[in-house]
C-alpha positions as CSV (number, residue, x, y, z in Angstrom):
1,X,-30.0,-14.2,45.3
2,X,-26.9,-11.8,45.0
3,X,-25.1,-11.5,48.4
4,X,-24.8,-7.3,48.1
5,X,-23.1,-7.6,51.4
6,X,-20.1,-9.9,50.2
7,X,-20.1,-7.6,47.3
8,X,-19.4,-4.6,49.3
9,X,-16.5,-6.3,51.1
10,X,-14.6,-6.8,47.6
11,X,-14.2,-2.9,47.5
12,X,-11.5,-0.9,49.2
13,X,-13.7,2.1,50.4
14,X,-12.6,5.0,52.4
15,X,-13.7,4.9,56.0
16,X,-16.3,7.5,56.7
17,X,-17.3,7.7,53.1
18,X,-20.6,7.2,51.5
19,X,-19.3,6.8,47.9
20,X,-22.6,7.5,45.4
21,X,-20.2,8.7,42.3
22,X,-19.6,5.5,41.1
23,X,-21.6,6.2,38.0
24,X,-18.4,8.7,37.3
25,X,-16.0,6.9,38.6
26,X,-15.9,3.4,39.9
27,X,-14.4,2.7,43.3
28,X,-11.0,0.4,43.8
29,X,-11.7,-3.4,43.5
30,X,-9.8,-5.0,46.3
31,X,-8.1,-7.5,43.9
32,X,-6.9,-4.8,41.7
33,X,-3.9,-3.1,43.1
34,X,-2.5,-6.9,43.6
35,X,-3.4,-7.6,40.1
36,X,-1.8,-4.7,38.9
37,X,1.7,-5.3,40.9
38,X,1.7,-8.4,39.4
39,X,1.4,-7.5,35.9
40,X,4.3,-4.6,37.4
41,X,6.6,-7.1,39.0
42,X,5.9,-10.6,38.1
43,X,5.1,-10.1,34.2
44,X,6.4,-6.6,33.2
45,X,9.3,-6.8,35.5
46,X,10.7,-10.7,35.3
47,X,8.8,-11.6,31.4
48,X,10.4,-8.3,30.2
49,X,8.9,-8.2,26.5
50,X,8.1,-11.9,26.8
51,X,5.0,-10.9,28.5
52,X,3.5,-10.1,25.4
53,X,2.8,-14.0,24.7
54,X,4.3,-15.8,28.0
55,X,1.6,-13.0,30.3
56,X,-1.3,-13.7,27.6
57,X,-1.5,-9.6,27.5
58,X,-1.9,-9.7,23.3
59,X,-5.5,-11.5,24.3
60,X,-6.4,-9.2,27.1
61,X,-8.6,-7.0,24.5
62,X,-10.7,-10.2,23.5
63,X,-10.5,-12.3,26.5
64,X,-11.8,-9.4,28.9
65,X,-14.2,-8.4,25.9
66,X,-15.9,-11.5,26.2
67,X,-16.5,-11.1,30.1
68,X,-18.2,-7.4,29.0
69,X,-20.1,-8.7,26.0
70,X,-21.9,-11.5,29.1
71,X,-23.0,-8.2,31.3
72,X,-24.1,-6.1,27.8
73,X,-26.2,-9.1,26.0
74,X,-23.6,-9.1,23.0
75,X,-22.4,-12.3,21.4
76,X,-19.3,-13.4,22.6
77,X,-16.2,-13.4,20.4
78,X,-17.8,-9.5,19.4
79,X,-16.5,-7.5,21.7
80,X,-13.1,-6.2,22.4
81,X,-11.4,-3.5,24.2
82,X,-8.7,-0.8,24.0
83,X,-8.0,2.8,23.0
84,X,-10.8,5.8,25.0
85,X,-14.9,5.8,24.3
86,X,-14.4,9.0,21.8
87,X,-12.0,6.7,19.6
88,X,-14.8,3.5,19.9
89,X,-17.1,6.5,19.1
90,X,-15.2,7.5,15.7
91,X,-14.9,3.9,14.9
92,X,-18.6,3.1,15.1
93,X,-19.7,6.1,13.6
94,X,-17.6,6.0,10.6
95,X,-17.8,2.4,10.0
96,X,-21.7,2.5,10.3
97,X,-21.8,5.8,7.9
98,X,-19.7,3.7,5.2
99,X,-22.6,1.0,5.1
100,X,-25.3,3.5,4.4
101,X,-23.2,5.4,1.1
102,X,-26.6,6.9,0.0
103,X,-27.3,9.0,3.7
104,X,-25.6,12.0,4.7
105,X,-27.5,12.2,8.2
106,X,-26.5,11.2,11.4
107,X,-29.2,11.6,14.2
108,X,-29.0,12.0,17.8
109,X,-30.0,14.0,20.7
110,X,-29.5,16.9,22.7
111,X,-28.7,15.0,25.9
112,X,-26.2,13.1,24.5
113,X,-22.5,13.6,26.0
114,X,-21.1,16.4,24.3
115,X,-17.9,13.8,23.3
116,X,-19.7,11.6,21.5
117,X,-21.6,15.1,19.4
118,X,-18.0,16.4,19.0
119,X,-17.0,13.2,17.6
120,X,-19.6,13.3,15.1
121,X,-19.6,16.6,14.1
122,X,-15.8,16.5,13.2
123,X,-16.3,13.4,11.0
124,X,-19.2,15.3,9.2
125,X,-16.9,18.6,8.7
126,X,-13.8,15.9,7.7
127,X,-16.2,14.1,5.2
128,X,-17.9,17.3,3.9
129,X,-20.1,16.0,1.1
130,X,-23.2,16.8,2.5
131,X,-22.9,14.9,5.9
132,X,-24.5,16.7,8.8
133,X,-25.8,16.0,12.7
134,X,-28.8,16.7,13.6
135,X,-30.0,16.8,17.7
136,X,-33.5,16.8,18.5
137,X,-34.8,16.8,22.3
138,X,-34.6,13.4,23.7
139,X,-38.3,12.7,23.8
140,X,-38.4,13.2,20.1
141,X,-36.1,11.1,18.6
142,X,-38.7,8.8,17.1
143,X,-40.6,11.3,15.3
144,X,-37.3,12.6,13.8
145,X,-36.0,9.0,12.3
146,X,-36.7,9.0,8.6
147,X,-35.3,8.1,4.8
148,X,-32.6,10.1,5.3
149,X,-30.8,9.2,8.0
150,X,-27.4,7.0,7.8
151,X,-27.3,6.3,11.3
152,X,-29.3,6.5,14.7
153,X,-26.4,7.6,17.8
154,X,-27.4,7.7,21.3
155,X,-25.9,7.1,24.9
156,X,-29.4,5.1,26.5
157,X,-28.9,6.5,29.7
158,X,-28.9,10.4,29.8
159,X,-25.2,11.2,31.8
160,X,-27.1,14.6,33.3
161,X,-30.6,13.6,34.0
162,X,-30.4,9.6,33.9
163,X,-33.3,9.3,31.4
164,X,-33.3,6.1,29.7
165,X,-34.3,5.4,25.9
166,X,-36.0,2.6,24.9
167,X,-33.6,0.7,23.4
168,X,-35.4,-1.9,21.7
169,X,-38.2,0.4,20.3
170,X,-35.4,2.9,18.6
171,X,-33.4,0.0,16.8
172,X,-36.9,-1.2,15.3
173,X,-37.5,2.1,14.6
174,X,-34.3,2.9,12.8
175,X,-34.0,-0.6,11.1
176,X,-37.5,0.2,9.7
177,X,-35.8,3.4,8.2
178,X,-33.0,1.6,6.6
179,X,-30.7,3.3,9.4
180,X,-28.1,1.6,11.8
181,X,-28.1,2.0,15.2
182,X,-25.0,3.4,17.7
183,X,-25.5,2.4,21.6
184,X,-23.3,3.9,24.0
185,X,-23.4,2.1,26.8
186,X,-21.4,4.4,29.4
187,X,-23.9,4.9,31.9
188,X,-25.5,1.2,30.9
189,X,-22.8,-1.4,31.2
190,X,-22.9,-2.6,34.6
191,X,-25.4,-0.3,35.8
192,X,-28.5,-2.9,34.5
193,X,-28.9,-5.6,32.1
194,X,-28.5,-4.5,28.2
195,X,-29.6,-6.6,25.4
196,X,-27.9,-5.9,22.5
197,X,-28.2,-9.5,20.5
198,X,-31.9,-9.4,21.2
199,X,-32.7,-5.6,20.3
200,X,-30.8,-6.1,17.1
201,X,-28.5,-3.7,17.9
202,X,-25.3,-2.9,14.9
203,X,-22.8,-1.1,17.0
204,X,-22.2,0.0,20.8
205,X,-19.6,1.7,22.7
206,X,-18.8,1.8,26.2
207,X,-16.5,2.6,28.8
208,X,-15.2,1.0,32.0
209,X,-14.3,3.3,34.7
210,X,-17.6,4.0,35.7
211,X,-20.1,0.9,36.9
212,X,-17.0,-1.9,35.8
213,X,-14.5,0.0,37.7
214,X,-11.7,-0.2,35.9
215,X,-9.9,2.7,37.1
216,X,-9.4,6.3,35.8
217,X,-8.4,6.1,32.3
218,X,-9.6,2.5,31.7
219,X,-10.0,1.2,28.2
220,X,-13.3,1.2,26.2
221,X,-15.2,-1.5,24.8
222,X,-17.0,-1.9,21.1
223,X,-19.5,-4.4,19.8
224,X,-19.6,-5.0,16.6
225,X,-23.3,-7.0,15.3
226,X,-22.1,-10.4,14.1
227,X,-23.8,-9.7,10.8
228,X,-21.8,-6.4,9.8
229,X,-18.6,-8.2,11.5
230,X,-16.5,-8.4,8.4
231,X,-18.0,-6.1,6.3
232,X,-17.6,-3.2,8.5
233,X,-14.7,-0.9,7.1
234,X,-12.5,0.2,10.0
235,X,-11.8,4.1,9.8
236,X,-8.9,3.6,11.9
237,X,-6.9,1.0,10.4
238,X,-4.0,0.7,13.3
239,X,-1.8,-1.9,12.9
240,X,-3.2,-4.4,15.2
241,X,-6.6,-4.1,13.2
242,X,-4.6,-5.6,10.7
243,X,-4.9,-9.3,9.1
244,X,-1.4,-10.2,10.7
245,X,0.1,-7.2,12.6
246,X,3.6,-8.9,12.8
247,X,3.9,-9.3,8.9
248,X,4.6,-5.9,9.2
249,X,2.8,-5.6,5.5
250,X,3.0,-1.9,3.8
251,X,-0.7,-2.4,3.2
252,X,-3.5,-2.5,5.5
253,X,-5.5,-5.8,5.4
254,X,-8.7,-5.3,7.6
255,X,-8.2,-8.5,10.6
256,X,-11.0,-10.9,10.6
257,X,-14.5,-9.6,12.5
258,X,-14.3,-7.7,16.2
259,X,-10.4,-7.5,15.8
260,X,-10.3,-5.4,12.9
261,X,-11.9,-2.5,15.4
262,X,-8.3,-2.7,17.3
263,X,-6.4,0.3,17.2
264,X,-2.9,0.6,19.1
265,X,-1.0,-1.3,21.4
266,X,-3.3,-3.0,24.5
267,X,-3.6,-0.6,28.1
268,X,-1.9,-3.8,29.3
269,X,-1.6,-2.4,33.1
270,X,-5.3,-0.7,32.6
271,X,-6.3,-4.4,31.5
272,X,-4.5,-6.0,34.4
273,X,-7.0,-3.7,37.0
274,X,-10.1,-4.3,34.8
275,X,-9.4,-8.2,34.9
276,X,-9.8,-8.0,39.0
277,X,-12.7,-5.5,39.1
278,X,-14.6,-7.8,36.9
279,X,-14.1,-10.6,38.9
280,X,-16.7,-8.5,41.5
281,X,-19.4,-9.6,38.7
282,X,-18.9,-13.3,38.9
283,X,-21.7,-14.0,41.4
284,X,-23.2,-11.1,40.5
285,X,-27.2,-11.5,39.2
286,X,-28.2,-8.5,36.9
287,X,-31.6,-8.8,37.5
288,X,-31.1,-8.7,41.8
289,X,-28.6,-5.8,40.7
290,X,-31.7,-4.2,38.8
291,X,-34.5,-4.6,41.2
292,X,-31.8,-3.5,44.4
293,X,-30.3,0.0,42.3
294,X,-33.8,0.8,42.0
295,X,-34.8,0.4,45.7
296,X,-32.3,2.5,46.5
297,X,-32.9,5.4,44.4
298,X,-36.6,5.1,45.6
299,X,-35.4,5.7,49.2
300,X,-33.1,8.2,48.2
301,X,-36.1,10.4,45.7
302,X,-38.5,10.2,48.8
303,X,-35.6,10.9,51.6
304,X,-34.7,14.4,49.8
305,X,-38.2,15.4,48.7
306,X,-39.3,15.2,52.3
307,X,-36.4,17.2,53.5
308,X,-35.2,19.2,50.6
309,X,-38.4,21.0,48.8
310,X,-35.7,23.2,47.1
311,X,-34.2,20.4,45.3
312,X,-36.0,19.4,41.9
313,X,-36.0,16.2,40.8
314,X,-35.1,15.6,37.0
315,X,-34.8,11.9,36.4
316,X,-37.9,10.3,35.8
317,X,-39.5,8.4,38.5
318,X,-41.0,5.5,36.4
319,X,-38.5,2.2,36.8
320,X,-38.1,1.9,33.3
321,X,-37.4,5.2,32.3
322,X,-33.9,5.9,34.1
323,X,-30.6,4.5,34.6
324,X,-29.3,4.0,38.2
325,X,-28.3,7.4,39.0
326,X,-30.5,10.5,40.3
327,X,-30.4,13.8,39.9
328,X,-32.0,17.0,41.2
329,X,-31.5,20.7,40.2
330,X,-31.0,23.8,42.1
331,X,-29.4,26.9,41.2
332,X,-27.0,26.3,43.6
333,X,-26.1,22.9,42.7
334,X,-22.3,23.3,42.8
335,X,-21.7,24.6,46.2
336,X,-24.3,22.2,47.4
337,X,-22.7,19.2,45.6
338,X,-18.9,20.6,47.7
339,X,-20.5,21.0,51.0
340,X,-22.0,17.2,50.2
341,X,-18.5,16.3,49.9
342,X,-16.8,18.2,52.7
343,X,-19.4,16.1,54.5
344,X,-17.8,12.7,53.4
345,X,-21.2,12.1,50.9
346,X,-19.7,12.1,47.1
347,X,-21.5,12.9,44.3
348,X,-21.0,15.0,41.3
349,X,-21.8,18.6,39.4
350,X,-22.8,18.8,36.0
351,X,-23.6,22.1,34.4
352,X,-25.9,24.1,34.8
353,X,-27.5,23.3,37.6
354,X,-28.0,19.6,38.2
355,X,-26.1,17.3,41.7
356,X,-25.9,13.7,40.4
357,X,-25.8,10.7,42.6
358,X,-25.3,6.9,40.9
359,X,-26.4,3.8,42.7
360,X,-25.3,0.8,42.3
361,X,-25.6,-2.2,45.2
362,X,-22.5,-3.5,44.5
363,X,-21.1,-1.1,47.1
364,X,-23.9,1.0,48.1
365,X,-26.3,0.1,50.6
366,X,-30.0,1.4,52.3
367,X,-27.7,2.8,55.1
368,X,-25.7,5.0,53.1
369,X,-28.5,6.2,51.3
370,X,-30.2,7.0,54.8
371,X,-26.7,8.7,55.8
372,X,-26.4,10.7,52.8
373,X,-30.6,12.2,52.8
374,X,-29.7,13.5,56.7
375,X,-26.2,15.0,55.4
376,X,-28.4,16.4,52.5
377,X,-31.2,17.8,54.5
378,X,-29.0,19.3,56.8
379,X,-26.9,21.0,54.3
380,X,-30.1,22.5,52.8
381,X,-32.0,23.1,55.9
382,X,-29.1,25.2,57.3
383,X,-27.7,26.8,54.0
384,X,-24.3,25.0,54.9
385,X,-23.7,25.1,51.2
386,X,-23.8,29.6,51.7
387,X,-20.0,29.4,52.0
388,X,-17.3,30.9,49.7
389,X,-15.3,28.0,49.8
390,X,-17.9,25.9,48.1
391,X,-18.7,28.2,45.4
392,X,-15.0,28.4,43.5
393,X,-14.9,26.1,40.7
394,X,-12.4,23.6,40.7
395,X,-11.1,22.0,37.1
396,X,-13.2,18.7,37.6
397,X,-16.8,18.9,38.2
């Protein structure tokens, strides 16, 4: 069984904190600030440029790619890291769009993060020929799958509501179609086992600042099927996608499999903190992660509905319908969300109306979920959130 407890001691949290954001942003490893001011002072500072080879930091990509692919069910050697999720988004998409030459459709869904939509719908305007992105409501993405769709994008777990797609029904699905299949794995990887090698997924994106807490800004991942490997056609063809990046060739020469979907020059310090915080996972058991997240959000649904009627739940109560986050609406829900905070109990906004906790037992336990239903009952039992300092809108939700 996974010691939750020894867990928790490998994070540097804030005294008087109950921390249920982690789903947004990850909290600080222990290890990682040492790990960092070594690759500062021992390898930046004394290697100089020899750190590139004598630090190992031109392998980080694949080595730490490998230690994701174990926690997202991908074969290893087919994952790799670097550049943000939009740009693992653009990559996918374009690549997976070039294998299917007859289809012009790309289909997703309306709860998708408006990123990854962006994304698409500039490659369709760049492309032009035809090529269009169609939404439909989450719960009808299987009806909409047909003939003409190129290629099947969705983020499994909702980032508003925490709804979760059924992964392996939607690949079969698609495949059935003759479509390929995009993942993205934001509010997935290290929130609850994934099995990409057995769903038969093609691509998948992901990033790590949220349940691999990597830091703000950490690098994103992509898998890459070992079947469409080295016939997938990178859209960005950065120099160290290429065959041999220090040829320095005029011509781009697609690298062999997961490297040719490198872009620019390794996060090398970004690496360095994701290295540590990974190191959290090592006795780490998905399935005792599983079955633990969704304990806790049990007691934290049945804590606020008995002291919060005002508060609507909209994440689905069935186990194998949501992530490891919960949300509830209320009109309300921003000033509630700040007087939450101003109480030392951190969640997070998002529009219009929704307060979004994440749960994850690698830091979080059945006290601070007790702790944060009292601060939450109070707040809505005495209006504390009726207070002009909590309604003004700061630039981060």
């Amino acid at each position: 069984m996974t010691d939750f407890a020894a867990t928790k001691a490998m994070f540097d949290l804030p005294q008087g904190i109950t921390y249920l954001d982690g789903n947004s942003l990850g909290p600080l490893p222990r290890k990682a600030a040492a790990r960092v001011a070594q690759a500062v002072s021992a390898e930046w500072g004394q290697m100089l440029i020899g750190g590139w080879n004598r630090a190992g930091w031109m392998d980080l990509p694949r080595r730490l790619g490998d230690r994701i692919a174990a926690l997202i069910g991908a074969q290893a050697g087919h994952v790799v890291l670097g550049d943000t999720l939009s740009i693992k988004v653009y990559q996918a998409l374009a690549s997976a769009l070039d294998m299917r030459p007859t289809r012009r459709v790309i289909l997703s869904d309306t709860g998708n993060f408006p990123s990854d939509l962006y994304m698409a719908a500039g490659l369709c305007r760049t492309l032009g020929d035809g090529y269009v992105l169609n939404t439909v409501a989450p719960e009808d993405v299987a009806g909409a799958i047909d003939d003409r769709v190129a290629v099947l994008m969705l983020t499994e777990v909702d980032y508003r509501t925490g709804r979760r797609h059924d992964m392996a029904a939607l690949t079969r699905a698609a495949h059935d179609a003759g479509a390929l299949v995009i993942w993205d794995l934001a509010h997935s990887a290290g929130a609850f086992a994934v099995d990409l090698a057995g769903c038969g997924a093609d691509f998948a994106v992901g990033c790590t600042y949220k349940y691999l807490n990597s830091g703000p800004g950490g690098p994103a991942f992509i898998y890459v099927a070992p079947r469409h490997a080295d016939v997938a056609r990178p859209a960005l063809s950065g120099w160290l996608g290429h065959e041999a990046p220090f040829a320095f060739d005029l011509d781009y020469r697609a690298g062999a499999g997961i490297d040719r979907m490198r872009v620019g020059t390794p996060p090398v310090l970004q690496l360095a903190a994701l290295e540590a915080a990974l190191d959290v996972w090592d006795g780490v058991d998905l399935h005792d992660l599983r079955s633990a997240s969704q304990a806790l959000m049990d007691q934290y649904i049945a804590g606020v509905e008995a002291v919060c009627p005002d508060l609507i739940l909209a994440t689905p109560r069935a186990h194998d319908a949501r992530g490891s986050q919960v949300s509830f609406r209320h009109p309300q829900a921003y000033a509630i969300m700040q007087a939450m905070i101003a109480r030392g109990v951190v969640g997070d906004f998002r529009a219009p109306d929704v307060i979004r906790c994440g749960f994850t037992p690698l830091f979080i336990d059945a006290g601070d979920v007790a702790r944060a239903v009292a601060v939450i009952g109070d707040i809505m039992q005495n209006r504390l959130w009726d207070n002009p300092a909590y309604h003004t809108r700061a630039k981060v939700t």
